[in-house]
N, CA, C and O of each residue as an XYZ file, in Angstrom:
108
protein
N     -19.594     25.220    -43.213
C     -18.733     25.327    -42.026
C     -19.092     24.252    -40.997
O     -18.265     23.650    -40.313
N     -20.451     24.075    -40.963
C     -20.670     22.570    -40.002
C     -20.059     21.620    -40.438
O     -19.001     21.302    -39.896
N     -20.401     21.125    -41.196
C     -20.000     19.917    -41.910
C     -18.569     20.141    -41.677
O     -18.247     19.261    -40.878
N     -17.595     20.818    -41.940
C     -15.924     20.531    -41.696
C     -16.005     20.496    -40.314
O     -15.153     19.691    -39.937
N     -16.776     21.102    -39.090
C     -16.415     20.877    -37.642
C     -16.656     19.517    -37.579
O     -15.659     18.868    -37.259
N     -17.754     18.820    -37.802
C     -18.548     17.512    -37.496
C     -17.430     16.694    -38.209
O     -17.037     15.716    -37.574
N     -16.935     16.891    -39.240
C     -15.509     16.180    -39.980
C     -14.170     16.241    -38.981
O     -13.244     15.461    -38.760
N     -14.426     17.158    -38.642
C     -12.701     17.591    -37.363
C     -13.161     16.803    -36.143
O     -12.397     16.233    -35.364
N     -14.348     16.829    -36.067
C     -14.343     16.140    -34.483
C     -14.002     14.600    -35.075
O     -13.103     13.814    -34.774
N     -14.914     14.523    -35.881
C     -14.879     12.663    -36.445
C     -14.082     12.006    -36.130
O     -14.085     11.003    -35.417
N     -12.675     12.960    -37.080
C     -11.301     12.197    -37.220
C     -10.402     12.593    -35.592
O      -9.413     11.950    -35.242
N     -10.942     13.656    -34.833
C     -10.388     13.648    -33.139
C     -10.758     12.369    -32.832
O      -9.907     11.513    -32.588
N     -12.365     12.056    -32.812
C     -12.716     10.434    -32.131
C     -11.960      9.429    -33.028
O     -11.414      8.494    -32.442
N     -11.869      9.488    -34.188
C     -11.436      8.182    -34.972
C      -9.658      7.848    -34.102
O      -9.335      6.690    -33.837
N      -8.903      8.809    -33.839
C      -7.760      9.289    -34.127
C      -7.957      8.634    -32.020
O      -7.319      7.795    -31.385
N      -8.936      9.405    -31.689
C      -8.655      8.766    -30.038
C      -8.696      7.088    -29.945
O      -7.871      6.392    -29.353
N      -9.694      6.697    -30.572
C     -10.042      5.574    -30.609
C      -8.634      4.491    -31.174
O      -8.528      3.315    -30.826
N      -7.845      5.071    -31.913
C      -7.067      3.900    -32.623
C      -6.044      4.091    -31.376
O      -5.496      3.072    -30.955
N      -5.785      5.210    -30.825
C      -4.498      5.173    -29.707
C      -4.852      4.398    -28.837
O      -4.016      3.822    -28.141
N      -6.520      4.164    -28.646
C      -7.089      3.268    -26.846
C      -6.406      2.004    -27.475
O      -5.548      1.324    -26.912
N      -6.887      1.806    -28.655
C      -6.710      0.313    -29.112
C      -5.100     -0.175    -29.640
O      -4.703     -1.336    -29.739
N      -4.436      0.909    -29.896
C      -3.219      0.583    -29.870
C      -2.243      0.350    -28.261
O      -1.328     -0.404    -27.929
N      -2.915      1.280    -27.671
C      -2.472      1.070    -25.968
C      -2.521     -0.299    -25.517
O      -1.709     -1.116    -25.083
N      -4.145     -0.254    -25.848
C      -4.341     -1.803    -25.497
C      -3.494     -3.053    -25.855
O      -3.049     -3.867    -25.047
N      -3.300     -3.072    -27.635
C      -2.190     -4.221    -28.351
C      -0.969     -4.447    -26.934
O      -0.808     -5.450    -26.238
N      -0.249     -3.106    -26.870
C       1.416     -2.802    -26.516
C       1.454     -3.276    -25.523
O       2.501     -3.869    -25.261
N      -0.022     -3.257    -24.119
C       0.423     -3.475    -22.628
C      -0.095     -4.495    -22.574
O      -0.053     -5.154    -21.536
C-alpha cells in the first residue's frame, strides 16, 4: 500500500511539473 501512495504522489509531481513547463513554452 506504500509503495502505490509514493507512486500516486510521483506521477501528481511528474504531472505538476510538465503543466509549469508547458505554461512556461505557451507565455
Amino acid at each position: 500500500m506504500v509503495e502505490d501512495w509514493t507512486n500516486y504522489v510521483r506521477v501528481l509531481l511528474g504531472t505538476a511539473e510538465d503543466l509549469v513547463f508547458f505554461m512556461d513554452i505557451t507565455s
